[in-house]
C-alpha positions as CSV (number, residue, x, y, z in Angstrom):
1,X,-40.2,23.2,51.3
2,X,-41.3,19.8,50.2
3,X,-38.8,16.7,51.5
4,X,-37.7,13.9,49.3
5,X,-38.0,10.7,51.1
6,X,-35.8,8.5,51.9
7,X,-37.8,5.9,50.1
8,X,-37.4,7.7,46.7
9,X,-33.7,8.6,47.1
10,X,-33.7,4.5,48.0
11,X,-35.9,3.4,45.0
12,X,-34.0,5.7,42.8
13,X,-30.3,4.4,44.2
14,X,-28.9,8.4,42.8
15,X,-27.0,8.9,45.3
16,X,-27.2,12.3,44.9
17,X,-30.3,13.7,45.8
18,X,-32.1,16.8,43.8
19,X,-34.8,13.8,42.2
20,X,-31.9,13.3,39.2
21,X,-32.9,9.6,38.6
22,X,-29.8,7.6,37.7
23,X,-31.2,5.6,34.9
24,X,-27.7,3.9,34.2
25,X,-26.8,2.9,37.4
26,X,-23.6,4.9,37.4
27,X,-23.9,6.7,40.3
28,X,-24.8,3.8,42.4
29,X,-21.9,1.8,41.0
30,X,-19.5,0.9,43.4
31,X,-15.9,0.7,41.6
32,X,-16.0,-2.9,41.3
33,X,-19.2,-2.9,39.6
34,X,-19.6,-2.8,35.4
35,X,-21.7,0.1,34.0
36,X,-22.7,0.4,30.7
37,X,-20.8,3.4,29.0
38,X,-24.2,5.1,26.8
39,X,-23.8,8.5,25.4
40,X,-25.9,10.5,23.5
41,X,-24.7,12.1,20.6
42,X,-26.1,15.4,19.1
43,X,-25.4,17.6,16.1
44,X,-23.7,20.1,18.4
45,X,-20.3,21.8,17.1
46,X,-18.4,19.9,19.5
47,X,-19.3,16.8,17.6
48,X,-19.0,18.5,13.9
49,X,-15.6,19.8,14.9
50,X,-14.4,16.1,16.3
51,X,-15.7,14.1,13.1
52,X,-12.7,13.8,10.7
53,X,-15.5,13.7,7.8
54,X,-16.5,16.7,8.0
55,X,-14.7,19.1,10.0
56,X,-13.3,22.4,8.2
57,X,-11.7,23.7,10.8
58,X,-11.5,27.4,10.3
59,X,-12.8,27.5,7.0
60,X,-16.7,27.1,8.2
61,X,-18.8,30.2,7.2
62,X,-20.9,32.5,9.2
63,X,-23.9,30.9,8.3
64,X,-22.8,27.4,9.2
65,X,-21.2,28.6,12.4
66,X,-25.0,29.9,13.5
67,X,-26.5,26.8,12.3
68,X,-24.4,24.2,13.8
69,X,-23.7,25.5,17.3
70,X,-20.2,26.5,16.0
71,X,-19.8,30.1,17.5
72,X,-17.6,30.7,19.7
73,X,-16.3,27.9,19.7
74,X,-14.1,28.9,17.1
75,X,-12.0,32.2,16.6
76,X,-13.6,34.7,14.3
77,X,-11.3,34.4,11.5
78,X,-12.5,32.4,8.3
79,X,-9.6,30.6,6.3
80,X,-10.0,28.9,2.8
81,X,-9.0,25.5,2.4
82,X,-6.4,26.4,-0.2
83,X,-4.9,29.1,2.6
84,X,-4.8,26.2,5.0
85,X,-3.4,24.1,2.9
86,X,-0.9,26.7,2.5
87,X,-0.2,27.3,5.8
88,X,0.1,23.2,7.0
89,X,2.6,22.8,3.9
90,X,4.7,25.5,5.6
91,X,3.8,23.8,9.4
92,X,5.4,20.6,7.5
93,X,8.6,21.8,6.0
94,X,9.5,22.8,9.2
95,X,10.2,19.5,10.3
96,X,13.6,18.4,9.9
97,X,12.9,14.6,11.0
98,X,10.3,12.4,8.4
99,X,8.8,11.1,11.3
100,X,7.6,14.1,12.6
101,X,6.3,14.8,9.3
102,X,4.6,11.6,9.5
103,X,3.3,11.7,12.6
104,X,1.5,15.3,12.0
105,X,0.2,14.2,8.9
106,X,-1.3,10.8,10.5
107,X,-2.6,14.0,13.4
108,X,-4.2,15.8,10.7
109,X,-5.8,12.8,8.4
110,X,-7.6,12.0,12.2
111,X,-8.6,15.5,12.7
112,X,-9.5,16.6,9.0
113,X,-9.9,14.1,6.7
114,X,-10.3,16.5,3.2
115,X,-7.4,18.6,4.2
116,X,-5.3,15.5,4.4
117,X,-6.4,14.2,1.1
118,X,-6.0,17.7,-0.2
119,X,-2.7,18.1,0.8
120,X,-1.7,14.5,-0.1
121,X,-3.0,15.3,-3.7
122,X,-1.6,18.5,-4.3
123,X,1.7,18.0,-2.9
124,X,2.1,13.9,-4.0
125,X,5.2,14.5,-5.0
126,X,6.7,15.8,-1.7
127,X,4.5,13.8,0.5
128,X,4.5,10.3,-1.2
129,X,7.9,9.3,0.8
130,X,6.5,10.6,4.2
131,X,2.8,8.6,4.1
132,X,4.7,5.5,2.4
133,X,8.1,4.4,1.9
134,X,10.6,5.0,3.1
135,X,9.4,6.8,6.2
136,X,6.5,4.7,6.7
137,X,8.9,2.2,7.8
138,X,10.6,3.6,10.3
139,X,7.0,5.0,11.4
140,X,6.2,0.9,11.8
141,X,9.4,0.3,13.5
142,X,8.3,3.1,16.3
143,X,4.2,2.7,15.8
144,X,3.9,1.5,19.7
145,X,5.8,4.5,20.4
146,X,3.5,7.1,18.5
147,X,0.4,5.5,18.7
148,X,-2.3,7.7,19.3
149,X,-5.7,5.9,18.3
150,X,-6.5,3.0,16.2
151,X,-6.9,3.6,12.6
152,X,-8.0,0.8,11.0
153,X,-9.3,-2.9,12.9
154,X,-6.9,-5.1,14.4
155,X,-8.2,-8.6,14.5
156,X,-5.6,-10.9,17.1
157,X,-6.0,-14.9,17.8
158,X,-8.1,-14.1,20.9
159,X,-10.6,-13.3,18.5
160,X,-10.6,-16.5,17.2
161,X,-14.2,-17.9,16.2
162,X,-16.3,-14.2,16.3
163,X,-14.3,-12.6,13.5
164,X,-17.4,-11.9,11.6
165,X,-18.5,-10.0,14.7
166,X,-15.4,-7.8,15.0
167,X,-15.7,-7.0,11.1
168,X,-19.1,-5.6,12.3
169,X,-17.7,-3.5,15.3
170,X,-16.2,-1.2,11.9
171,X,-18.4,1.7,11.5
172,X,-18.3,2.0,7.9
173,X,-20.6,-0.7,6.2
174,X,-20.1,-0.2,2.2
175,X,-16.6,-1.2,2.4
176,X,-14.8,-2.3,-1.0
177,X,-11.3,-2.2,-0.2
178,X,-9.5,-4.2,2.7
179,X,-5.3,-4.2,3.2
180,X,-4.4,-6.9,5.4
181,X,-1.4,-7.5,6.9
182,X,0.0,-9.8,9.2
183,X,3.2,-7.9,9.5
184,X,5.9,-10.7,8.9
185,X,7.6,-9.1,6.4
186,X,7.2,-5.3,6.6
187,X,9.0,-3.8,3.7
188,X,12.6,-4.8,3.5
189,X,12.5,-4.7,7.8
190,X,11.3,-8.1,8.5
191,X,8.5,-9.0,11.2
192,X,7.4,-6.1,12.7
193,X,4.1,-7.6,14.4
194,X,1.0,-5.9,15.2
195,X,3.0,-2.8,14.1
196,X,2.8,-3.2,10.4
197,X,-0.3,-1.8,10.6
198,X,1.3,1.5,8.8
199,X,1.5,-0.3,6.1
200,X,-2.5,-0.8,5.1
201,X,-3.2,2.4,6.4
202,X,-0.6,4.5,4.4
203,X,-1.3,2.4,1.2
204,X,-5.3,2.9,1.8
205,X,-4.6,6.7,2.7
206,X,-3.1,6.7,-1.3
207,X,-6.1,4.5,-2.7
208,X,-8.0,7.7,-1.7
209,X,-5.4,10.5,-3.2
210,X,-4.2,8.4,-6.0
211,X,-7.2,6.1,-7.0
212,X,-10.1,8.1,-5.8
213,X,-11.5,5.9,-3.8
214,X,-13.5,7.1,-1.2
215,X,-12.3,7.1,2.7
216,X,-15.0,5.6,4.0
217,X,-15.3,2.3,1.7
218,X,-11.4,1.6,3.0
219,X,-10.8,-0.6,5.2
220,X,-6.8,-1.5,6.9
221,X,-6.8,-4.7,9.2
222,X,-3.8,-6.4,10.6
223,X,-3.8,-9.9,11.4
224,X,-2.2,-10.7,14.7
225,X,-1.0,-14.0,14.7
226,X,2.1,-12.9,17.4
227,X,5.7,-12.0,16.7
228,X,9.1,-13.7,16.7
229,X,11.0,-10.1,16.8
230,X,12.2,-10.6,20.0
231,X,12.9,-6.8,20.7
232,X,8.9,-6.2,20.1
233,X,8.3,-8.8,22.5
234,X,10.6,-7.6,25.3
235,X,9.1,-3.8,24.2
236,X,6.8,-2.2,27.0
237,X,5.3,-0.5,24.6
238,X,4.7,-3.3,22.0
239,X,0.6,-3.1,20.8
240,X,0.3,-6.4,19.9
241,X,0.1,-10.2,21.2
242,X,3.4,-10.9,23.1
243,X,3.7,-14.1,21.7
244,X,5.3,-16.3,19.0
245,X,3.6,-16.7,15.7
246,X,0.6,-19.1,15.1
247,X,1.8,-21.5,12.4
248,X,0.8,-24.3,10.3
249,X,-2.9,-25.3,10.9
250,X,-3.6,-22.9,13.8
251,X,-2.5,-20.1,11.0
252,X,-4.2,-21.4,8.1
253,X,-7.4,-21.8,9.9
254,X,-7.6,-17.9,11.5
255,X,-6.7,-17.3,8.1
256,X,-9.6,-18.9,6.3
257,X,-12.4,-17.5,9.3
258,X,-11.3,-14.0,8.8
259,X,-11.6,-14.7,4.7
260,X,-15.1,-16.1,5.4
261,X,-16.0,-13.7,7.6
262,X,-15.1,-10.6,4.8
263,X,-17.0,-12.1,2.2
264,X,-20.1,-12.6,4.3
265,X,-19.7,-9.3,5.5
266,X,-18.7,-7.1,2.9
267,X,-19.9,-9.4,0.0
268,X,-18.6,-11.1,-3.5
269,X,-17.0,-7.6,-4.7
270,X,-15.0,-6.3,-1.8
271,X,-11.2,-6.4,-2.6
272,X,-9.0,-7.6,-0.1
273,X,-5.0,-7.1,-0.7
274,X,-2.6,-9.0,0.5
275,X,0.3,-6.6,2.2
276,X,3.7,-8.0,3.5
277,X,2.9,-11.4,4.1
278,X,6.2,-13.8,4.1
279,X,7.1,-15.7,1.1
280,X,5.4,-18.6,1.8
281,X,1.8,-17.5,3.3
282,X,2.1,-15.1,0.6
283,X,2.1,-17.3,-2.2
284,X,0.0,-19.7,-0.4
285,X,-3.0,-17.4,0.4
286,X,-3.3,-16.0,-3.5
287,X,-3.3,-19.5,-4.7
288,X,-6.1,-20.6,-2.7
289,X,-8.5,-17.5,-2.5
290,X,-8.0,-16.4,-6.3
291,X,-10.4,-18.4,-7.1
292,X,-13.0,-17.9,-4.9
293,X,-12.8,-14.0,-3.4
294,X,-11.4,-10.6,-5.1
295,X,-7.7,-10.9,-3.9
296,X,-4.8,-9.4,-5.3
297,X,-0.9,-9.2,-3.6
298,X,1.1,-6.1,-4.0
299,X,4.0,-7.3,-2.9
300,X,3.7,-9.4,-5.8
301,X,1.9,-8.7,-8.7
302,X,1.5,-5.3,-8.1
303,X,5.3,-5.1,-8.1
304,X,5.7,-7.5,-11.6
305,X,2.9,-5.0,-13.2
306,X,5.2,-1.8,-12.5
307,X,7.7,-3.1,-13.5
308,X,7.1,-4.7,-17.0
309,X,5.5,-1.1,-17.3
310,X,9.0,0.0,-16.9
311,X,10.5,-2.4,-19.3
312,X,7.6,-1.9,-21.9
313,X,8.4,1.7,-21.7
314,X,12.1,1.5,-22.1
315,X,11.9,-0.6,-25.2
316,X,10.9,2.4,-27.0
317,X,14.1,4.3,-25.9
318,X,16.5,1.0,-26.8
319,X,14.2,0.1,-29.9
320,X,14.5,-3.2,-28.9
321,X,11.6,-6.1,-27.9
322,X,11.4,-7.8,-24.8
323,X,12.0,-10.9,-25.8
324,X,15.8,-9.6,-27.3
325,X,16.6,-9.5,-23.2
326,X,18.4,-11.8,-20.5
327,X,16.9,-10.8,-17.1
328,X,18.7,-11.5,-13.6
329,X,17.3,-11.3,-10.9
330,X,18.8,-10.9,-7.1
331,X,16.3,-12.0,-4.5
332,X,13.8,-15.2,-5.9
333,X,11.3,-14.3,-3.6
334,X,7.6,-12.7,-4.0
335,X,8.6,-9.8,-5.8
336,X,11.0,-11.6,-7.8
337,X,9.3,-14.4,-9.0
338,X,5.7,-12.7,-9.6
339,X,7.8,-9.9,-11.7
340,X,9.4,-12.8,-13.8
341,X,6.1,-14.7,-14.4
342,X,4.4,-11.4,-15.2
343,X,7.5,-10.6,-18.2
344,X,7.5,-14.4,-19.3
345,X,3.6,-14.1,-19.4
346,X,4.3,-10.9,-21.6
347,X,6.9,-12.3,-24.0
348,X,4.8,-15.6,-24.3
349,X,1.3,-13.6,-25.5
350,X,3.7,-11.1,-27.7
351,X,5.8,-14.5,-29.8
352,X,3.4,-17.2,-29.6
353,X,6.2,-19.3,-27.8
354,X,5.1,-21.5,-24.8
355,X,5.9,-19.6,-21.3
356,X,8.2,-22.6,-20.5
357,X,10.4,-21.4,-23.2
358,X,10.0,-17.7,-22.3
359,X,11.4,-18.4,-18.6
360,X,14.5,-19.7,-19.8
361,X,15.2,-16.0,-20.6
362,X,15.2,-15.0,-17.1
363,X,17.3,-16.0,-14.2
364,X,17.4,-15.7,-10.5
365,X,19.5,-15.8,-7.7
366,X,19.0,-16.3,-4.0
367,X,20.8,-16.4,-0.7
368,X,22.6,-19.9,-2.1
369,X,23.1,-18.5,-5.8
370,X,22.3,-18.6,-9.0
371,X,18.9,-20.7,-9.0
372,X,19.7,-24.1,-11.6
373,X,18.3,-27.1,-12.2
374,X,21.1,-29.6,-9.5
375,X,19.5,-27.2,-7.1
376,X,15.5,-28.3,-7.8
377,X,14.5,-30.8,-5.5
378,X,15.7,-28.5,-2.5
379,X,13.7,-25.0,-3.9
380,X,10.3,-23.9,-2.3
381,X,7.7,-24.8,-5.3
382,X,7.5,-21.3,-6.7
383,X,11.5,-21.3,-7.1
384,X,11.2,-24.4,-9.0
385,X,10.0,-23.1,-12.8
386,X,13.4,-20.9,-12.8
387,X,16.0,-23.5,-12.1
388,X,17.6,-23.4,-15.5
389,X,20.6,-26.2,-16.8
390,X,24.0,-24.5,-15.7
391,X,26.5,-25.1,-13.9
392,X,26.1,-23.7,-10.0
393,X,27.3,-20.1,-9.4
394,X,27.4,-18.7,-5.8
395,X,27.6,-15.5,-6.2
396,X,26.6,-12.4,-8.0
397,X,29.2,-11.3,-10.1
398,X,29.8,-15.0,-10.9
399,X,26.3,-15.0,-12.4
400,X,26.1,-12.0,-14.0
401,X,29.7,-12.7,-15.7
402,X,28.2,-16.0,-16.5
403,X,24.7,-14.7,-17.8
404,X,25.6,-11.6,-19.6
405,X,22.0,-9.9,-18.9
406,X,20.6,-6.7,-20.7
407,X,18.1,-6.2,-17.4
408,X,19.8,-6.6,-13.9
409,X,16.6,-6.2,-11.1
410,X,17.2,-6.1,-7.4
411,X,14.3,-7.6,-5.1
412,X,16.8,-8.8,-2.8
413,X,16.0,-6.6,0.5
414,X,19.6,-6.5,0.8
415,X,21.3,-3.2,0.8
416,X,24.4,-2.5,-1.3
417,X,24.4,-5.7,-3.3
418,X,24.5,-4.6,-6.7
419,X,28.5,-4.0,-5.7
420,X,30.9,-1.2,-8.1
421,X,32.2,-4.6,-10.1
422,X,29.0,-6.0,-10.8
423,X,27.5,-2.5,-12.2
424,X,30.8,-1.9,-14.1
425,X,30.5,-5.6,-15.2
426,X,26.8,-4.7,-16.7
427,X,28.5,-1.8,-18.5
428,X,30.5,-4.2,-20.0
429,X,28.2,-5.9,-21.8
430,X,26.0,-3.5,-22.8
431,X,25.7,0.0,-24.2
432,X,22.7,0.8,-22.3
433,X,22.2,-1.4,-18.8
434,X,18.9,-1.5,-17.7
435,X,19.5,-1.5,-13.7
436,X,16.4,-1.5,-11.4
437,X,17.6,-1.7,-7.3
438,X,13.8,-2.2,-6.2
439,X,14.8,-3.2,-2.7
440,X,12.7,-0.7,0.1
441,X,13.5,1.2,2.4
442,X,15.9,3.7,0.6
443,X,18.7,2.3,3.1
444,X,18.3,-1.2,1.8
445,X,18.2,-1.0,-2.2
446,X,20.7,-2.8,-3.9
447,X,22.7,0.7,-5.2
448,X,22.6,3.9,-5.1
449,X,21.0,6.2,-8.6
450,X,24.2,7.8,-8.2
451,X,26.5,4.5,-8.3
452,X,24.4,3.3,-10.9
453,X,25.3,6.1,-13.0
454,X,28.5,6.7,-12.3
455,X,29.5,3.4,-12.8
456,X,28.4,2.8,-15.9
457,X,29.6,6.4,-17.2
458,X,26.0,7.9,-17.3
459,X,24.8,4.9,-19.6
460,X,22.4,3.5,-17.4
461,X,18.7,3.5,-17.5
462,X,17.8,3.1,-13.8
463,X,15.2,2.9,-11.6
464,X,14.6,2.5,-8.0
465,X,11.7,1.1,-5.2
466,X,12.1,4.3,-2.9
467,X,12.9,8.0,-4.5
468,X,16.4,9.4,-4.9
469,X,17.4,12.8,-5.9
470,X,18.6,13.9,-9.3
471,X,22.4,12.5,-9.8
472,X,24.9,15.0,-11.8
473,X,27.2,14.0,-13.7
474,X,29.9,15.0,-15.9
475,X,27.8,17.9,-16.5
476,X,24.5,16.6,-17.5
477,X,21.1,15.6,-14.7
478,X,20.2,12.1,-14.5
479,X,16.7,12.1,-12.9
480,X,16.0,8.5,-11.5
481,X,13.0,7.0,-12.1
482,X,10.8,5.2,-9.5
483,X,9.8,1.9,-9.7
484,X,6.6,2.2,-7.0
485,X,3.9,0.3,-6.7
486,X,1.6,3.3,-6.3
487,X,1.3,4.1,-10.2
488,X,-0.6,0.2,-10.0
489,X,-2.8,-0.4,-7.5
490,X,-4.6,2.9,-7.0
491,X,-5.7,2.7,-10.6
492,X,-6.2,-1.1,-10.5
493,X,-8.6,-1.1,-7.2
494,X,-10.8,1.9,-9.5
495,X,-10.6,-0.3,-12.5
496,X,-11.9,-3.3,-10.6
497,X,-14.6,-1.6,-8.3
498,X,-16.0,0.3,-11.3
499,X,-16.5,-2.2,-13.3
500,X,-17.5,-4.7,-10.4
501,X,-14.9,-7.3,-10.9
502,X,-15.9,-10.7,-8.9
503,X,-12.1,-11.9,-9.6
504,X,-8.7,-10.6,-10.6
505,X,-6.8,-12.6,-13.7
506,X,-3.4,-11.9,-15.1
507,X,-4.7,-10.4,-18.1
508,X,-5.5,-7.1,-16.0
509,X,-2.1,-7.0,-14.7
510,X,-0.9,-6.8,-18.4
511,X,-3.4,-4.0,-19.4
512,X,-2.1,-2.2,-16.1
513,X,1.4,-2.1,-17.3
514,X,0.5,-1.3,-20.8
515,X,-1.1,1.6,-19.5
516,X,0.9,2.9,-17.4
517,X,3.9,2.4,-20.1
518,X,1.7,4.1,-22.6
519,X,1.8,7.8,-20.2
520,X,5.3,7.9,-20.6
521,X,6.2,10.8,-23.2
522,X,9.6,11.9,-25.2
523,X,10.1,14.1,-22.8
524,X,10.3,11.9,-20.2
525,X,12.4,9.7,-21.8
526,X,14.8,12.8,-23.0
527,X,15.5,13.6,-19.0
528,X,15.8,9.0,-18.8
529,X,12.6,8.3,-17.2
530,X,10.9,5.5,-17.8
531,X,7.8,6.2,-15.5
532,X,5.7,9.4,-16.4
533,X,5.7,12.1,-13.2
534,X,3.8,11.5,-10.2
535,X,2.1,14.8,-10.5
536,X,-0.1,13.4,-13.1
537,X,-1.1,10.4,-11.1
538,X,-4.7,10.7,-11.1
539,X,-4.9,10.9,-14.8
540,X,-2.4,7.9,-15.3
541,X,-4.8,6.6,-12.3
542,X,-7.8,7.2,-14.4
543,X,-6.5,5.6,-17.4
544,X,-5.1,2.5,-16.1
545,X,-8.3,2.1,-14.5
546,X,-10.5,1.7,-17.9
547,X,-7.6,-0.4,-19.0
548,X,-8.3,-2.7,-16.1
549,X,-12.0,-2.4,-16.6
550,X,-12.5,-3.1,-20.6
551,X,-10.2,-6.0,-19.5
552,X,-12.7,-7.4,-16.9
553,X,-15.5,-6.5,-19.2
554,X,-13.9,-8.4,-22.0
555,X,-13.0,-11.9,-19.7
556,X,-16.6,-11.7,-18.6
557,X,-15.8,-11.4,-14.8
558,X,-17.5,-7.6,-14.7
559,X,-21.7,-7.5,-12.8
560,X,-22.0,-3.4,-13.4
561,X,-23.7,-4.2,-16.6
562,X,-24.3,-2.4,-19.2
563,X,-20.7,-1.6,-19.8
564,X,-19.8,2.2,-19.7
565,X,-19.1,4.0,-23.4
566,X,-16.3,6.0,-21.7
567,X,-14.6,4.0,-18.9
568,X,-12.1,7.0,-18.8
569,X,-14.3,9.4,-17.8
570,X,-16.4,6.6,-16.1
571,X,-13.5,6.5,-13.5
572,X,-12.7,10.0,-13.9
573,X,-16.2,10.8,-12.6
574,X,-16.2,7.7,-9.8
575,X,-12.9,9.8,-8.0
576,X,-13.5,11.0,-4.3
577,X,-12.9,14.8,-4.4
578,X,-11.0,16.7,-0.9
579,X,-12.6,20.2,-1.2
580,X,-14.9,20.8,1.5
581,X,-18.3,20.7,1.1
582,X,-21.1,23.6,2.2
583,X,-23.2,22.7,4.9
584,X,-27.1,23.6,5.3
């Protein structure tokens, strides 16, 4: 029997005999040494089965089984995707605790990416409030807690100066969405950290079921700066920077690298929104990148565009304009003020009249009161074109007493606000209130659909941020509508990418709302809706999309040239489908 010599086993450093040379070194390694970790991939079933893309689980064929290495491997029984669907539905309703719901459904996007969407499309209705608000807020108060694996990038201050080189760690390259989020102001639960980032994955996960657009060209990043929750930073399990937040020019410069580094990357088109940002980065980073990347903030001007589609759409049932309104607002913060601009910006283009005359038809109040001129020198600079002559009111009912409004809308993040004499005062003054507690999650809107109703004898037209349940009373169903971003931005991102917008403008904004107003039928408005049912939200999605694209064609800021005849079925045609696809 032929020897191996020493020399060999020496020259090869194996270790383990048998002439295996250890090409890596990993073998020889001792434990304080650093060895590369290669691996070799092949189109085995183990790898099919373990790539969210395109796994099928038990709904592969014979034939694919035999020519991808699948049998075996799998038990012999093969399962549609609709009887799958079927079967995780009933897996989901078993669960008596959202979060569980949640964190399945996160299990099931990571394992099977077209049943997830699947599900998610067919089901929007029941599953909107589990992959978004209100559960995905409690899913960000817990995410160190359930995390499994990253799902999107997370980009911290010790990445300072290579960002464009962690953008390129991403697998995907044709990306043309990004969410961002540097988690200071998750929802209406404050800084939450490296832990927001629920946030840009559930709203990118409804891009894709909503909007059509595809998985892979998504892209959710969280920014993290540090925290100043002092719970996340005494956490063992917090998953991000245990330290307090970068501010000032140490902020604004990370900020500005990782907008450098997306554009270079990704190029002119990608969209990047802005997600939970405070007040004043919020406003801050839209003002200076507007102008110079595709940027767009949900938290603000996604909000203003759902909800002038709500007040467009309930003019029809009060046969009124929206210039015969007062507005009040509770909370003058992003949502607040970027849905008053976006209504005085409507009034102004519908009357002629300057949009310094049209603000004077809407009023806010903040944590110090009613917002008036005696108060201007000490308001933050976007408080300022809302401080009205009056005399100072401090508190709600005060203002409302004092203002008289027809619209009463809630972006306060404060719970319980819109108090049993304040409604009742609305009621007061007129026949049909228009009441919108917009505040998220459902634990922290302003009232309940059921106080809204009830305290203004069933005359109320309300609507909320998160879903509640249909409210009886005195015999008839009030079904509440839903103020939610999601009937926006889906269709806005397909409007934008399909017509290969280098900028976004007010304008669009507008066309959005009118669209979305325009889906709302008599039928709707017979059971006191004044949004059209999610189940529909891929047409609506569809629709508001051409909107938003004959708008950028029309400004001149669309490069997919020539313009599209149809932009209806344009988008219509550009929508990622879930059902599985047959494999060679």
């Amino acid at each position: 029997m032929a020897q191996i010599s020493d020399d060999y086993v020496s020259e090869n450093r194996s270790g383990v005999g048998g002439g295996i040379s250890d090409v890596y070194g990993e073998d020889s390694a001792t434990l304080d040494q650093l060895v590369t970790p290669w691996v070799t991939s092949v189109a085995s079933g183990y790898t099919l089965m373990r790539d969210p893309r395109y796994n099928k689980g038990l709904a592969f064929t014979d034939k694919e089984r035999d020519a991808h290495y699948l049998t075996g491997l799998l038990p012999p029984v093969i399962l549609s995707q609709d009887v799958q669907e079927k079967k995780m539905m009933h897996n989901l309703r078993q669960y008596t605790v959202p979060l569980h719901r949640y964190v399945a459904l996160m299990d099931l996007q990571e394992r099977n990416e077209r049943l997830f969407y699947k599900l998610l499309i067919d089901n929007v209705e029941e599953l909107l409030p589990v992959v978004y608000t209100p559960t995905v807020g409690e899913a960000c108060q817990k995410y160190g807690s359930i995390f499994r694996r990253p799902q999107g990038l997370y980009i911290s201050l010790k990445e300072k100066g290579k960002i464009l080189e962690v953008l390129k760690n991403w697998p995907q390259r044709g990306i043309q969405v990004i969410v961002v989020t540097d988690g200071e102001r998750i929802l209406g639960l404050g800084d939450l950290g490296c832990q927001g980032m629920g946030i840009p994955v559930g709203k990118l996960s409804l891009y894709t079921a909503l909007g059509g657009i595809r998985p892979s060209a998504c892209l959710p990043i969280t920014i993290d700066v540090g925290t100043n929750n002092e719970k996340l930073l005494n956490d063992e399990f917090y998953i991000g920077l245990k330290q307090k937040r970068a501010t000032g020019e140490e902020y604004a410069e990370f900020l500005h690298e990782f907008m450098c580094a997306v554009k270079q990357n990704y190029g002119e088109k990608v969209l990047v929104q802005f997600e939970d940002f405070a007040n004043h980065h919020a406003f801050e980073l839209l003002s200076k990148y507007c102008s110079s990347h595709l940027v767009f903030n949900d938290d603000i001007q996604g909000t203003a565009s759902v909800v002038l589609a709500g007040l467009i759409a309930a003019q029809k049932v009060l046969g009124k304009s929206l210039a015969d309104h007062t507005f009040l607002f509770l909370g003058a913060g992003e949502a607040g003020t970027g849905i008053a601009e976006l209504i005085a910006l409507k009034i102004s283009k519908e009357t002629g009249t300057p949009i310094n005359e049209t603000r004077k038809k809407i009023w806010l109040v903040d944590s110090k009161g009613l917002i008036v001129s005696s108060r201007k020198e000490s308001l933050q600079h976007f408080k300022q074109p809302w401080a009205h002559d009056h005399e100072p009111v401090k508190e709600l009912l005060g203002a409302v007493n004092a203002i008289k409004p027809t619209v009463l809308i809630g972006t306060s993040g404060v719970g319980k606000t819109f108090t049993k004499e304040v409604v009742e005062a609305m009621g007061t003054f007129n026949e049909t209130p228009l009441i919108l507690a917009l505040s998220n999650p459902t634990s922290q809107a302003e009232c309940t659909a059921e106080e809204a109703y009830k305290w203004t004898e069933g005359r109320a037209i309300f609507a909320s941020g998160s879903p509640f349940d249909p409210v009886e009373y005195e015999g008839k169903t009030f079904f509440p509508g839903q103020a939610n971003n999601c009937y926006i931005f889906p269709g806005l991102g397909l409007g934008l990418i399909m017509s290969g917008a280098i900028r976004v403008r007010d304008d669009m904004l507008l066309a959005a709302s009118e669209a979305l107003a325009s889906q709302v039928i008599e039928e709707n408005f017979a059971n006191g809706l004044i949004y059209p049912p999610f189940t529909n939200i891929r047409k609506i999605s569809a629709n508001i999309a051409a909107s938003v694209g004959a708008k950028t064609y029309e400004l001149g800021l669309a490069s997919n040239l020539p313009r599209p005849k149809d932009l209806v079925k344009m988008a219509e045609s550009c929508m990622y489908s879930p059902v599985y696809r047959n494999f060679r």
